[in-house]
TINUNU-934158 format. One line per field, with one value per residue (C-alpha): residue number from 1; residue in one letter; chain; x, y negated, z negated. Coordinates in pm, whole numbers. Layout:
<sites>
n: (NUM, ...)
res: (A, ...)
chain: (A, ...)
c1: (X, ...)
c2: (Y, ...)
c3: (Z, ...)
</sites>
This chain:
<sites>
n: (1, 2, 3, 4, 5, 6, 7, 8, 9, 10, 11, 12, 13, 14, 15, 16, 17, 18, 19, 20, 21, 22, 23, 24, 25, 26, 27, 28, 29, 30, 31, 32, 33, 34, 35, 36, 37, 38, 39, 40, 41, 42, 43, 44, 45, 46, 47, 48, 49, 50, 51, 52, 53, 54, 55, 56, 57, 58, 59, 60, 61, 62, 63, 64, 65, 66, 67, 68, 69, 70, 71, 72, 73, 74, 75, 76, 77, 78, 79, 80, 81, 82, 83, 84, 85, 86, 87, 88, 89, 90, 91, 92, 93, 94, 95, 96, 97, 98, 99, 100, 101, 102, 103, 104, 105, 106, 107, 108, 109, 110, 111, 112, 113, 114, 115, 116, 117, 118, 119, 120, 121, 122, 123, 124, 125, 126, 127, 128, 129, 130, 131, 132, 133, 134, 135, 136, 137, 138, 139, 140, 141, 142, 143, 144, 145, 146, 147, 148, 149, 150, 151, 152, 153, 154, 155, 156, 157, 158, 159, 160, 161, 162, 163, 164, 165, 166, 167, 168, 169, 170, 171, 172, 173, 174, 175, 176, 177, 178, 179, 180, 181, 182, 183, 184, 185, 186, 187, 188, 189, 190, 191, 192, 193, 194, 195, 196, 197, 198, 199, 200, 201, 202, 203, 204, 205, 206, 207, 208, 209, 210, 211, 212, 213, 214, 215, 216, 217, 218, 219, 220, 221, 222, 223, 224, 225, 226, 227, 228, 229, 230, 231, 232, 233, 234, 235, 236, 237, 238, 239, 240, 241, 242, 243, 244, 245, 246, 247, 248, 249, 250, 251, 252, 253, 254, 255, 256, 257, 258, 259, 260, 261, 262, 263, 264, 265, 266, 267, 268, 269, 270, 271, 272, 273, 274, 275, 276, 277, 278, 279, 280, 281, 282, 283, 284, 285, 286, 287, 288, 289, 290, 291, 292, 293, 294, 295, 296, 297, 298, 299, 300, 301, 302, 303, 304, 305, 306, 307, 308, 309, 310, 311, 312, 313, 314, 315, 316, 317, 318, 319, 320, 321, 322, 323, 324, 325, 326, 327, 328, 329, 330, 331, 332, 333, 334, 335, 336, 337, 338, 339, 340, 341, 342, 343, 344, 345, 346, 347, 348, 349, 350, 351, 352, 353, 354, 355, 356, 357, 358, 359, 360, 361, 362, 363, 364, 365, 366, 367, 368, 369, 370, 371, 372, 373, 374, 375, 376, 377, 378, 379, 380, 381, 382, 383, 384, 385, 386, 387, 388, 389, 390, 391, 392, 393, 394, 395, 396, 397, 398, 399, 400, 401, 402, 403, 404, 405, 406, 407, 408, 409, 410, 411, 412, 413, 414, 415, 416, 417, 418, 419, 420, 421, 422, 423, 424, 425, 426, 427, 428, 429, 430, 431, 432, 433, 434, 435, 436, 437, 438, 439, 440, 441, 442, 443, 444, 445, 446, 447, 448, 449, 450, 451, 452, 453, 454, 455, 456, 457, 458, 459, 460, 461, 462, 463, 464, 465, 466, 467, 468, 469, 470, 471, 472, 473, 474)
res: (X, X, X, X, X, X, X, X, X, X, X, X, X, X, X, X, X, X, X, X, X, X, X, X, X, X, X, X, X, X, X, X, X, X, X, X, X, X, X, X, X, X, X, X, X, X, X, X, X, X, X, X, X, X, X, X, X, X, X, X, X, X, X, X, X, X, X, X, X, X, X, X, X, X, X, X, X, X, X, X, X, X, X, X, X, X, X, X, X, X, X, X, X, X, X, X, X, X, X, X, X, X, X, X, X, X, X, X, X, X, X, X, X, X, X, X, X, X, X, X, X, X, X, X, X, X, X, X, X, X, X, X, X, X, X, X, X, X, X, X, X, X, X, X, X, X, X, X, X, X, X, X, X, X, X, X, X, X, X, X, X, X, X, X, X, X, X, X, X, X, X, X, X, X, X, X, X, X, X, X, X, X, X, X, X, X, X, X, X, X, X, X, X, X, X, X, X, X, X, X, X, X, X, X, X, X, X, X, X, X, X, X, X, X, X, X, X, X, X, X, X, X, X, X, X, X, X, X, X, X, X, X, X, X, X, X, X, X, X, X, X, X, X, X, X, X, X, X, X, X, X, X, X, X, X, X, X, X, X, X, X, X, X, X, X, X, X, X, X, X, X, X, X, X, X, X, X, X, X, X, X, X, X, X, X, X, X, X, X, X, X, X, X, X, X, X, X, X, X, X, X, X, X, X, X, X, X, X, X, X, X, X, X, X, X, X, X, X, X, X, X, X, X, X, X, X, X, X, X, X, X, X, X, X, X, X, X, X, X, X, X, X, X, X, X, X, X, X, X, X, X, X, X, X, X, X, X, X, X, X, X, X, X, X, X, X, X, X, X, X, X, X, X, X, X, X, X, X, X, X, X, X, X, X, X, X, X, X, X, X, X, X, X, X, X, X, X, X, X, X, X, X, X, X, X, X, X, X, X, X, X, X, X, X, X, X, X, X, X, X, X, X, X, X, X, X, X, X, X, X, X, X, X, X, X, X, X, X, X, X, X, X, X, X, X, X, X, X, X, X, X, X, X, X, X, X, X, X, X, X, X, X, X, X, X, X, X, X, X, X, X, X, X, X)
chain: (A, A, A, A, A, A, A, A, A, A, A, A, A, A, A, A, A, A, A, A, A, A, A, A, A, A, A, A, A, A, A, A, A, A, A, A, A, A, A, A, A, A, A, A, A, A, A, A, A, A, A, A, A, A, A, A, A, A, A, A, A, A, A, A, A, A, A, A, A, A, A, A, A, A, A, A, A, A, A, A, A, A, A, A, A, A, A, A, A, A, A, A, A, A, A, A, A, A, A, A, A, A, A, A, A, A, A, A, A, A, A, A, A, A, A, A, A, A, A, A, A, A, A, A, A, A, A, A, A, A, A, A, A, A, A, A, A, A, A, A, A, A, A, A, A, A, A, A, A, A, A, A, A, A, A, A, A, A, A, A, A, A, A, A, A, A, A, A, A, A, A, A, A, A, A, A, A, A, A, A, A, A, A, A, A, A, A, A, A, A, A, A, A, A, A, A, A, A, A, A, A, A, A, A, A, A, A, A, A, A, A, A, A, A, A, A, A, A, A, A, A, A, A, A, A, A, A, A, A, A, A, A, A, A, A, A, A, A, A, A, A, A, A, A, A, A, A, A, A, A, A, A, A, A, A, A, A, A, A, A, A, A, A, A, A, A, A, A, A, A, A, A, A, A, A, A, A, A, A, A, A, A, A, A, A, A, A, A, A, A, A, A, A, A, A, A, A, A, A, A, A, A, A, A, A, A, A, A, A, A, A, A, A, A, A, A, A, A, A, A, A, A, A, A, A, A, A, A, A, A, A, A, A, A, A, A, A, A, A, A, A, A, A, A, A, A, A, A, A, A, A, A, A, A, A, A, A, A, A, A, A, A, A, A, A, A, A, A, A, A, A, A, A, A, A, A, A, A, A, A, A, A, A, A, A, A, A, A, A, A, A, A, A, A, A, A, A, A, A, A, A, A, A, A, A, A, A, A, A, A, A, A, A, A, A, A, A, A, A, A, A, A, A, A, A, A, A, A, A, A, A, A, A, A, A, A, A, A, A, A, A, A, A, A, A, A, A, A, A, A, A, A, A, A, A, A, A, A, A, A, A, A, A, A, A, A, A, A, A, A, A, A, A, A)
c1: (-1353, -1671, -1622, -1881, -1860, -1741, -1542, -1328, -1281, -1215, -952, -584, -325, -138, -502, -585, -161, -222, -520, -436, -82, -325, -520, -817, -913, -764, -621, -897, -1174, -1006, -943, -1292, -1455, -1226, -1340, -1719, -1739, -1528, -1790, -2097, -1929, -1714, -1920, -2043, -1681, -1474, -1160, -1048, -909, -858, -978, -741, -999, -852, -452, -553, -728, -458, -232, -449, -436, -49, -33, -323, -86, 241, 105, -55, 281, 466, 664, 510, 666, 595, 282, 206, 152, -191, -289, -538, -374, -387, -140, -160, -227, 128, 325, 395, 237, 360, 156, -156, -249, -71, -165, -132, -459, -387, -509, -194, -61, -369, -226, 70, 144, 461, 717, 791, 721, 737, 974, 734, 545, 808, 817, 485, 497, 817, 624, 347, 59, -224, -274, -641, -599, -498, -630, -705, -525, -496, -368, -19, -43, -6, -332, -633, -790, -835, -1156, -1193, -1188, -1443, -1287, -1300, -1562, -1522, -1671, -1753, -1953, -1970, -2001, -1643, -1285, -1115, -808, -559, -376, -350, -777, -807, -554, -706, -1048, -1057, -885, -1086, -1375, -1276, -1177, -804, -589, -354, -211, 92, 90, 279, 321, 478, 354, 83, -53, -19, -107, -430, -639, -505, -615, -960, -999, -957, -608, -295, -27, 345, 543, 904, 1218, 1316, 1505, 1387, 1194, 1295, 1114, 1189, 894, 649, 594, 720, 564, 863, 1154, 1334, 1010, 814, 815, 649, 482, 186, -154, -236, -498, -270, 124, 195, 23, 254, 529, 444, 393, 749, 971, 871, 829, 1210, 1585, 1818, 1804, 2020, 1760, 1739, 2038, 1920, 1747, 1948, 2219, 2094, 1965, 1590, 1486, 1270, 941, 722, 1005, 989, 631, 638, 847, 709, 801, 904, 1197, 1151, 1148, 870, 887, 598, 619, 288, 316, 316, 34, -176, -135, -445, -537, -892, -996, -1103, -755, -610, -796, -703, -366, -353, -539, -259, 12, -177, -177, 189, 286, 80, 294, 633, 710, 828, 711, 961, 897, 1064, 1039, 1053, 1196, 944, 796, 675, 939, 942, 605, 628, 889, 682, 494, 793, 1047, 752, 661, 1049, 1064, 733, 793, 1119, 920, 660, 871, 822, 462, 422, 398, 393, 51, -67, -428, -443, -349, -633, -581, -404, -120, -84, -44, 188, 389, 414, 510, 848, 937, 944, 1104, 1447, 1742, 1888, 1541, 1550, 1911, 1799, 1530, 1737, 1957, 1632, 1559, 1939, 1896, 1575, 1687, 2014, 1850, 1580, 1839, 2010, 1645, 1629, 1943, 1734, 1428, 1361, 970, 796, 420, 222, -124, -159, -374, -459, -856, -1118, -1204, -1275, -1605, -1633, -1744, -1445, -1175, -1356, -1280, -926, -796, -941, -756, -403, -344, -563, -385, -64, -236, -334, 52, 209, 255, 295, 521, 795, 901, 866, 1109, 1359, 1282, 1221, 981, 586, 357, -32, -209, -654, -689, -1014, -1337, -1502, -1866, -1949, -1812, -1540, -1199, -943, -551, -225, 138, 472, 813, 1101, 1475, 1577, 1595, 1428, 1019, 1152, 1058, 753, 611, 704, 515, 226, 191, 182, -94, -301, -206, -425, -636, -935, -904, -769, -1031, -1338, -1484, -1726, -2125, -2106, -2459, -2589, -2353, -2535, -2845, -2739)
c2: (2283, 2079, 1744, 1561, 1503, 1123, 1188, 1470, 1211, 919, 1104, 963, 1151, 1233, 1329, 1592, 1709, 1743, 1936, 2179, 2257, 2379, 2562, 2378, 2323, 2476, 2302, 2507, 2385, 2021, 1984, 2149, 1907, 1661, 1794, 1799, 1423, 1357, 1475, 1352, 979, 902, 890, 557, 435, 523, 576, 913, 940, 1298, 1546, 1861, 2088, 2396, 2298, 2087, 2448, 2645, 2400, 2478, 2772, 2881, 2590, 2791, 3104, 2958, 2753, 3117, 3271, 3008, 2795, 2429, 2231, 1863, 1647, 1649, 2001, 2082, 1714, 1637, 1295, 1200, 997, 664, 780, 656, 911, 1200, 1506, 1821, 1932, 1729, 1388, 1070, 759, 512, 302, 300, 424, 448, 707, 864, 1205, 1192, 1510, 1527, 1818, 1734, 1554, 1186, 1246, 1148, 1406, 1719, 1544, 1557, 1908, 1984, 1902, 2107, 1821, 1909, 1663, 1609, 1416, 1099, 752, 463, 167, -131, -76, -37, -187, -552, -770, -595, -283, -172, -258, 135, 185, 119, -41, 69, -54, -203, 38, -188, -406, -357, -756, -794, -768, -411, -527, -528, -237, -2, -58, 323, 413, 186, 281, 640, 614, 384, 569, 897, 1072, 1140, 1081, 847, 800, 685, 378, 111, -257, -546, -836, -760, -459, -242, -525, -717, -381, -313, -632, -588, -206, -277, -66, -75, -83, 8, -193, -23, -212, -214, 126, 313, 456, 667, 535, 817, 972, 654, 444, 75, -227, -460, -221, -444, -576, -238, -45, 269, 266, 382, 295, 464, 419, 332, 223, 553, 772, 526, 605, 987, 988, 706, 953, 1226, 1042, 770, 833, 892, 1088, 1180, 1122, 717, 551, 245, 433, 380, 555, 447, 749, 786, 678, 876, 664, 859, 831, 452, 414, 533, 265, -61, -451, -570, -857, -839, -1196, -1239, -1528, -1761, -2066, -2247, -2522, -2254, -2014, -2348, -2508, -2473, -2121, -2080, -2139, -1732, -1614, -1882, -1754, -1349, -1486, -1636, -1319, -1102, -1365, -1314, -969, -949, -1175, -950, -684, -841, -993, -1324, -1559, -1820, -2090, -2101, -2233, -2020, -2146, -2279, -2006, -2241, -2188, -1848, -1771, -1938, -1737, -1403, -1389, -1449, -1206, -946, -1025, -964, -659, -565, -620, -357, -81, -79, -152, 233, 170, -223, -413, -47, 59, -286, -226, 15, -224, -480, -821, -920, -662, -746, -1096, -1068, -869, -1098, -1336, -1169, -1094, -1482, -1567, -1785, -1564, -1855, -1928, -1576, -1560, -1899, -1712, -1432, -1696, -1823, -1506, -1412, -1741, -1673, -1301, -1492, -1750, -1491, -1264, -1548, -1651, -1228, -1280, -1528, -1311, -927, -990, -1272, -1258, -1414, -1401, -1127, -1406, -1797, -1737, -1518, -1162, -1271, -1195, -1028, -1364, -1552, -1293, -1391, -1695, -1662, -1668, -2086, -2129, -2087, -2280, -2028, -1771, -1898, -1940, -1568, -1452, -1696, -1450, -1154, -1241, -1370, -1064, -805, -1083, -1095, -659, -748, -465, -541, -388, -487, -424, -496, -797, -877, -978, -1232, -1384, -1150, -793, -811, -655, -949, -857, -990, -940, -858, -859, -705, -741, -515, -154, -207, -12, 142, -219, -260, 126, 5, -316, -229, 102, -69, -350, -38, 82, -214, -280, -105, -329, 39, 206, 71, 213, 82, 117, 405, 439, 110, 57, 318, 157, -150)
c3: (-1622, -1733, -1538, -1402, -1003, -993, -1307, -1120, -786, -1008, -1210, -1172, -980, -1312, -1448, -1203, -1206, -1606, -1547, -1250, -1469, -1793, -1548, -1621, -1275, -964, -655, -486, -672, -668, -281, -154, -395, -205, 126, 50, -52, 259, 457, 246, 262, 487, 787, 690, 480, 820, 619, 808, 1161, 1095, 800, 834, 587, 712, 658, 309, 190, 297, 109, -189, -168, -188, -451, -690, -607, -709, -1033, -1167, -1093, -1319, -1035, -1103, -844, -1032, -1016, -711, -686, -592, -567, -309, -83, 210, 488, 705, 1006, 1185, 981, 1240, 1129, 1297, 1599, 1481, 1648, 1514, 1705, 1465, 1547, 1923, 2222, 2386, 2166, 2125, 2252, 2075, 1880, 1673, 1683, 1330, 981, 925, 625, 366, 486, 452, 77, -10, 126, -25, -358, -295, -236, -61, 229, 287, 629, 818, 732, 973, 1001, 1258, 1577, 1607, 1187, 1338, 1223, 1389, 1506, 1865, 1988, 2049, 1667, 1407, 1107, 739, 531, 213, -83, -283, -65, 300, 363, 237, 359, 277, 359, 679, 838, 528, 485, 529, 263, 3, 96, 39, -248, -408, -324, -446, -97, -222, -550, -372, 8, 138, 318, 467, 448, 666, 577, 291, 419, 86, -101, 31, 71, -287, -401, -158, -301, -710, -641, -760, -497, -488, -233, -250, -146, 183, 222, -87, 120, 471, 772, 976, 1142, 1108, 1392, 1399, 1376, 1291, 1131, 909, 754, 743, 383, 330, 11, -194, -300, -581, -928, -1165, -1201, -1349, -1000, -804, -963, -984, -546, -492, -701, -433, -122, -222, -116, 112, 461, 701, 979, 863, 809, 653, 367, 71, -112, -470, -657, -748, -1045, -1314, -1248, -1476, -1758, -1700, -1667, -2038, -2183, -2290, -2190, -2501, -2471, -2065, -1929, -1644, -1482, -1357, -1152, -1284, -975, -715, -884, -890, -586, -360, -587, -660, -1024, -1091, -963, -1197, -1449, -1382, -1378, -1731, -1855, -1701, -1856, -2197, -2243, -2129, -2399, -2621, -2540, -2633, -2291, -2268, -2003, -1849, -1660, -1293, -961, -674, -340, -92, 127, 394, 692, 598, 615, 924, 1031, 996, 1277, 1548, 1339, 1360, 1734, 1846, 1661, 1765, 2095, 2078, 1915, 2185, 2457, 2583, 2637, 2729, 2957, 3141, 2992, 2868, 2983, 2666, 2452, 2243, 2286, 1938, 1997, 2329, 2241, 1954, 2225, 2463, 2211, 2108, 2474, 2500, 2219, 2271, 2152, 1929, 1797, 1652, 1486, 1319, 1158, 1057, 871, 693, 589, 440, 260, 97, 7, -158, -350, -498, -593, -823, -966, -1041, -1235, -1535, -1513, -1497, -1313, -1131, -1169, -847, -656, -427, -198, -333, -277, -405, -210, 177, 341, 685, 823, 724, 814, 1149, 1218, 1093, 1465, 1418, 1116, 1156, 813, 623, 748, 658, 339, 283, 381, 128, -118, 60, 345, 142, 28, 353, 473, 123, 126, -207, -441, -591, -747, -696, -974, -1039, -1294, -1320, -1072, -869, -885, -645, -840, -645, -745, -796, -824, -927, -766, -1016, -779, -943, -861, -522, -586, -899, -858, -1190, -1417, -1158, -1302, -1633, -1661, -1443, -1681, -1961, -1890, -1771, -2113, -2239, -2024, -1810, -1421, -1291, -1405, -1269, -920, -674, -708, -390, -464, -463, -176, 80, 8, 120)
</sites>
């Protein structure tokens, strides 16, 4: 097939599928070009732990083989991705950003893996993340860089998913979020983002960071590729309990519907508050061309976040503190100092203290569940500010009030289990990618494919990719 380098990387996942299923290009030809930019660029992105070229062409191989003898597994099949690295991955290395694990081989697939191999994906490799996913990376590990400007932010524990897909190193990865960490390197990357509801998605075979707010997701290049990887990767299984029961929507079916009639709901006071004039503005764009599409817009108010948000960190240190309770305090010297410390804090924690929270958060869940019963969408920033520079995610640890700041949006809704979808609205001052959030009712990614599909319909945000070449010369 006649496709120029960058154009074949910077195809979307349901691109490539549509091509490889013609026989216009071959998962061969599609992961070694995979492989070879790998190796030409990631050395200075950092976005792989691990590259498994021999597996991936193996992969590609029995996928060429089975596509030429007519059994098309769906669109996945052949599709170079690639996997968080806290995902077990049989007999290969799976520390998720830690040291302590750093030996750890699984005997088995994280679930979402024996999906994606179920559907016949190629899986290029492991990305990094932060250690353990909490808030920063083990002084052992070099973090991602941004690839669109190595000054800036790429985003928090899921930086390695968003990077190499935004740079062309995979057609999507599967990721994982507990407190924005699908969504800010979404937002960071120019991405778009899928944030399932708690449960859609089985959790077995990924390592904790705080189990009722964890939710394995995607990052993808469009709301239609999301959709494509959650309808492989969702539903139940019998090695998690608390996935749920509900059966799997047909994502790609919705993502082809419009939004006409829909109500999305926007609470101008809270979008306002303290929000920097250029997200403001991507904001009103994205409200715009949703009312040119038939949507109607309704004015709400949303709960206040502010004890909730508040109520993050503890929740996640308690839980925190019981997934790594193997390992610390018994091996704390292997552990960097934020993890440690977020640790420590839920060992502390006063019992009572904790149940309170809990309450908070079955309070919050209830009251957005009645605001989801006037509205079918609630459009919010994915982060009040424009893109962050390196220097100012630094001093974060001195500004406790712009942190809170930066979870306000995101937090919420790890804490309701509520679904979003990222998706790129527009950019910055400084060419940086700025996003937007929709949350949909629980259980309900189906409405979240369908609207985000059909801005990208209209609109070009997904499609634009970062100046790699300018960027090296930087």
């Amino acid at each position: 097939m006649d496709i120029g380098s960058d154009d074949l990387h910077y195809l979307e996942l349901t691109e490539l599928a549509a091509c490889i299923r013609a026989r216009k290009i071959s998962p061969l030809e599609a992961t070694r070009a995979q492989l070879d930019r790998i190796a030409a660029l990631d050395g200075e992105l950092g976005s792989y732990v691990r590259v498994m070229g021999d597996a991936a062409m193996a992969q590609a191989e029995a996928a060429h083989a089975e596509i030429a003898a007519g059994r098309y597994r769906g669109p996945l099949h052949g599709v170079p991705i690639a996997v968080k690295d806290l995902f077990w991955t049989k007999n290969i290395p799976t520390a998720a950003g830690t040291v302590v694990h750093g030996d750890f081989r699984p005997d088995e697939d994280a679930t979402v893996v024996d999906r994606l191999n179920g559907a016949g994906a190629v899986v290029l490799g492991k990305l990094q993340l932060t250690e353990g996913a909490y808030s920063d990376h083990h002084p052992s590990v070099t973090p991602p860089k941004n690839p669109w400007n190595p000054d800036y932010w790429p985003g928090i524990s899921s930086s390695g998913s968003a990077v190499a897909t935004a740079a062309g190193l995979c057609y999507g990865s599967i990721a994982s979020d507990t407190g924005g960490s699908i969504r800010w390197p979404c937002a960071a990357n120019g991405l778009t983002g899928l944030k399932p509801s708690w449960g859609r998605v089985s959790r077995h075979g990924a390592f904790e960071l705080a189990a009722t707010l964890d939710h394995v997701g995607v990052i993808a290049r469009s709301a239609k590729d999301a959709g494509a990887m959650l309808g492989v990767i969702a539903g139940r299984d019998h090695a998690d309990p608390t996935a749920v029961l509900d059966p799997v929507p047909h994502y790609l079916a919705a993502a082809e519907q419009d939004v006409r009639g829909r109500r999305i709901g926007f609470d101008a006071r809270w979008s306002s508050d303290g929000v920097d004039v250029t997200t403001q503005q991507v904001l009103g764009e994205a409200i715009k061309t949703l009312r040119t599409l038939g949507a109607d817009i309704v004015d709400v108010r949303f709960p206040d976040v502010k004890q909730v948000v508040a109520d993050w960190v503890p929740n996640c240190a308690v839980e925190a503190a019981v997934a790594h309770d193997a390992t610390y305090p018994a091996r704390k010297d292997e552990y960097g100092p934020i993890l440690a410390a977020v640790i420590e804090a839920g060992r502390a924690l006063f019992a009572p203290d904790y149940q309170r929270i809990l309450l908070r958060r079955l309070e919050l869940r209830g009251r957005i569940a009645s605001l989801f019963e006037t509205i079918d969408l609630l459009l919010i920033p994915v982060h009040p500010f424009p893109p962050l520079t390196l220097a100012m995610i630094r001093t974060l640890g001195d500004q406790p009030d712009l942190i809170a700041r930066l979870q306000e949006y995101t937090c919420p809704f790890n804490m309701t289990g509520h679904p979003t979808i990222t998706l790129p609205g527009g950019f910055s001052s400084t060419g940086m990618p700025i996003a937007f959030q929709l949350v949909a009712a629980d259980l309900d990614e189906a409405m979240l494919v369908r609207a985000g599909a059909a801005f990208q319909r209209v609109t070009s945000w997904h499609r634009r990719h970062p100046p790699l070449s300018s960027w090296r010369q930087h």
